[in-house]
N, C-alpha and C positions, 0 to 999 in steps of 0.2 A: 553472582553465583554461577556456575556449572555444573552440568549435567550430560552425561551420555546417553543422547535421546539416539536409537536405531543405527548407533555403532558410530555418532558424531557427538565430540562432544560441543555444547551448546551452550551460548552465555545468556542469562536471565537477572532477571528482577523483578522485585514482588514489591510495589510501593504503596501507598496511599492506608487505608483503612474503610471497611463499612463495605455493605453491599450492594448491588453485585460487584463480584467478582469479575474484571473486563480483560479476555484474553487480544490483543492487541497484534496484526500481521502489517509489518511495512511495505512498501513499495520498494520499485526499483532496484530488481534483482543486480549485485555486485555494486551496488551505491547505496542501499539503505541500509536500514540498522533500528533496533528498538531502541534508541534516541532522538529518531527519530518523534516517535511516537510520544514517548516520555516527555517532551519538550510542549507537546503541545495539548497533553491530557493532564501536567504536574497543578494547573490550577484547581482542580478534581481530586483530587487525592486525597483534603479532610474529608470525603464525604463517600469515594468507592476505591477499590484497591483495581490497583491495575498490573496486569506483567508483559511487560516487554522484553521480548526475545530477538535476537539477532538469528533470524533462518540459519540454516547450515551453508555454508559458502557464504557467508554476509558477515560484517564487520567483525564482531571478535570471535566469534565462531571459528569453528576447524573447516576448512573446505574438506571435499568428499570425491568421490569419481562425477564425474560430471556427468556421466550416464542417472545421476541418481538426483539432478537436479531438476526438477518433473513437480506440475501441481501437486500431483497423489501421494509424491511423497513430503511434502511441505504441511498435508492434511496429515497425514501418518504422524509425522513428526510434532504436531497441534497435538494431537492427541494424545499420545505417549505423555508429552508435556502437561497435560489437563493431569492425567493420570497420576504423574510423578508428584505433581503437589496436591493430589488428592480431593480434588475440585468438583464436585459430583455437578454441578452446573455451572453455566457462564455465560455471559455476555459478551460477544465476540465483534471486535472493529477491525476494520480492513481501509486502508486507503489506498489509492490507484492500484496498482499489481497488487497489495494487498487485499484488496476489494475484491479482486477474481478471487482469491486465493479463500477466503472468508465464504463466498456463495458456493467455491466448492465443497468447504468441509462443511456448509448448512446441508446438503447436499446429502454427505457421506454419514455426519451424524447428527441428525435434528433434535435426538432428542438428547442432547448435551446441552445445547446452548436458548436462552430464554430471548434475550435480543439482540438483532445483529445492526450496527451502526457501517453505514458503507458513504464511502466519501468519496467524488471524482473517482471512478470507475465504470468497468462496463462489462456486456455481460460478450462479449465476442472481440477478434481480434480485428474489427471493421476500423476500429478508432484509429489504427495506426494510419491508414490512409487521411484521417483529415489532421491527425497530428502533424504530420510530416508535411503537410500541403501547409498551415498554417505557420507551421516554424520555417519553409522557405517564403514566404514572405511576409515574415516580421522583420526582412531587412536587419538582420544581424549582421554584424561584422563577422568576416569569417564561415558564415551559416552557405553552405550549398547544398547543390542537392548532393554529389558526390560525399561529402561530410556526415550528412543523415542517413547516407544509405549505409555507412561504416556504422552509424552506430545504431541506428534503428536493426539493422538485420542481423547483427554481433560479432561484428568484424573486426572487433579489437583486437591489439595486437600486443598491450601490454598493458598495467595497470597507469603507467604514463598517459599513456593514450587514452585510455575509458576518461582520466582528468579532466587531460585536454578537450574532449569534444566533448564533455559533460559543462563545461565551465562556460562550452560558447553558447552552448539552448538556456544555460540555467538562469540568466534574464527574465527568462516567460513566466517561470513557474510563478510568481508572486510578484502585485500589484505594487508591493511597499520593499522590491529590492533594490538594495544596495550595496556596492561593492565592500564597503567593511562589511556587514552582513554575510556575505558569499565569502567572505577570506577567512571569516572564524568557523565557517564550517566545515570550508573546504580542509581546514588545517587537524579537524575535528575525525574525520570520516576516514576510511579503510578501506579502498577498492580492488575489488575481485573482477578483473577481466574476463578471466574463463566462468565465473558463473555470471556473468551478464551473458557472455556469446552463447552461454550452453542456454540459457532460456529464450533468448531471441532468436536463436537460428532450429529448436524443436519444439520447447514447450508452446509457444506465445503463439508460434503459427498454426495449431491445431486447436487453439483455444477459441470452442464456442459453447456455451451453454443456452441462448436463445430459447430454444424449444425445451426447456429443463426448467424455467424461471418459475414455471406455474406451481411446481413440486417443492418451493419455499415457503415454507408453513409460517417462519418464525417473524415475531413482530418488529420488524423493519424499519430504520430510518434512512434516507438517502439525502445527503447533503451533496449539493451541487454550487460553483460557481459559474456565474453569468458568462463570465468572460475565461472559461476555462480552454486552456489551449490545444489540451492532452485529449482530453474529453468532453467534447461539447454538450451542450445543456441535450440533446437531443439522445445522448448514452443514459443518460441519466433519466428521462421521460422514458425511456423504453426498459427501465430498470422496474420503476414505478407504476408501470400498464402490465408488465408482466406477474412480479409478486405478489398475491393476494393480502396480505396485510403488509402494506409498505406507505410508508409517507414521504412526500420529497418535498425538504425545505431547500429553496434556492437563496442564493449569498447575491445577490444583484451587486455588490463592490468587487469581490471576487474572481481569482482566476483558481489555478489549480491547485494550487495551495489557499484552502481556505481559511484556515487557523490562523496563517499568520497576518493574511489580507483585514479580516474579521475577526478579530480575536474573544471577544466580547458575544458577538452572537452565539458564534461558535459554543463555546463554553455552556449558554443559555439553552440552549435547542438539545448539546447532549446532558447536561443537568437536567432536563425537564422529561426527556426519551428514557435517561438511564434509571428514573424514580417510578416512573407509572410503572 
């Protein structure tokens, strides 16, 4: 379905059944999508309804002025959305970029959402220094520093390219990849160059919340993996030290894709978070 959320229009779905209601934010601005998300909450679905949305600039969505590609306005946009399907509460997940995006709108409005599921994330843009340190040397083929700095800082030059250098990191992200794996998605997905570079070269570098984590009321899960490449277990402990009702289950098989590493825990941990 579609909808004109703040003068974009925006693609969605409402699947599963039962409550709560679980609004769901992806990662990786100009490479994620609410199929993301979909793919790895559809075993959930006889038992809580979920909606997945593809951000404004993100998969089938309408891109926007790129001035407008901004946390606050991705929290704006959340909520319009809540409103449009008439949601008076929700439960709200974020995984990596999505996870910032999730502690913002807990942030902006708490008294919408009842619990918030955050997955590999963090609460500042510190991560990016050991990401980058860690993907140059995981010995990738093709991986340099030159190459990361293209794409860590959004230096894309066309949605060719975001591809290309997204295909050579994409290795890390998960314990159990594999090339057929990587080929059915990559065939899958819809990339936006300019909303990667518009968030990595303003929003992402300005992005800290640290000293704000205490002002998160709501009751909190934090899922981390051990071997996370993105965000080390240590984003995740300072997630957990800071929110006052927060719990952090760690994935010890795990990288940064938890879900697909552990698929079975995973499942278990938000079945058991999404029912209390």
């Amino acid at each position: 379905m579609e909808a004109v959320i703040n003068g974009v229009n925006i693609y969605y779905e409402v699947c599963g059944q039962g409550k709560p209601v679980v609004m769901t934010l992806h990662g990786g601005p100009g490479i994620g999508d609410g199929d993301d998300n979909k793919k790895m909450f559809a075993p959930l679905e006889s038992e809580f309804t979920f909606i997945y949305f593809d951000q404004r600039g993100n998969g089938r969505s309408d891109e926007a002025d790129p001035s407008t590609y901004t946390h606050q306005q991705i929290v704006e946009d959340t909520e319009v959305l809540r409103k449009h399907l008439k949601i008076e509460k929700m439960a709200l997940s974020g995984g990596s970029y999505g996870g910032m995006l999730a502690m913002e709108y807990a942030l902006q409005y708490p008294d919408n959402i009842s619990h918030m599921i955050l997955r590999g994330t963090a609460a500042s843009n510190e991560l990016q220094t050991y990401a980058f340190e860690n993907a140059l040397h995981a010995n990738l083929p093709n991986v340099n520093r030159t190459m990361l700095k293209n794409l860590f800082f959004g230096r894309m030059k066309s949605n060719e390219d975001l591809i290309d250098h997204f295909a050579k990191i994409y290795p890390l992200y998960s314990r159990t990849y594999s090339p057929e794996k990587a080929k059915k998605l990559f065939e899958r997905k819809i990339f936006h160059y300019k909303t990667h570079n518009a968030f990595f070269q303003k929003a992402f570098p300005a992005y800290d919340i640290r000293h704000r984590l205490g002002n998160i009321k709501v009751k909190t899960l934090i899922l981390a993996g051990r071997h996370d490449w993105i965000t080390p277990l240590r984003f995740a402990e300072e997630l957990k030290n800071g929110i006052p009702n927060a719990t952090l289950v760690i994935f010890e098989d795990a990288g940064h894709s938890i879900n697909s590493d552990m698929p079975e825990k995973f499942q278990r941990e938000t079945r058991k978070f999404l029912s209390s």
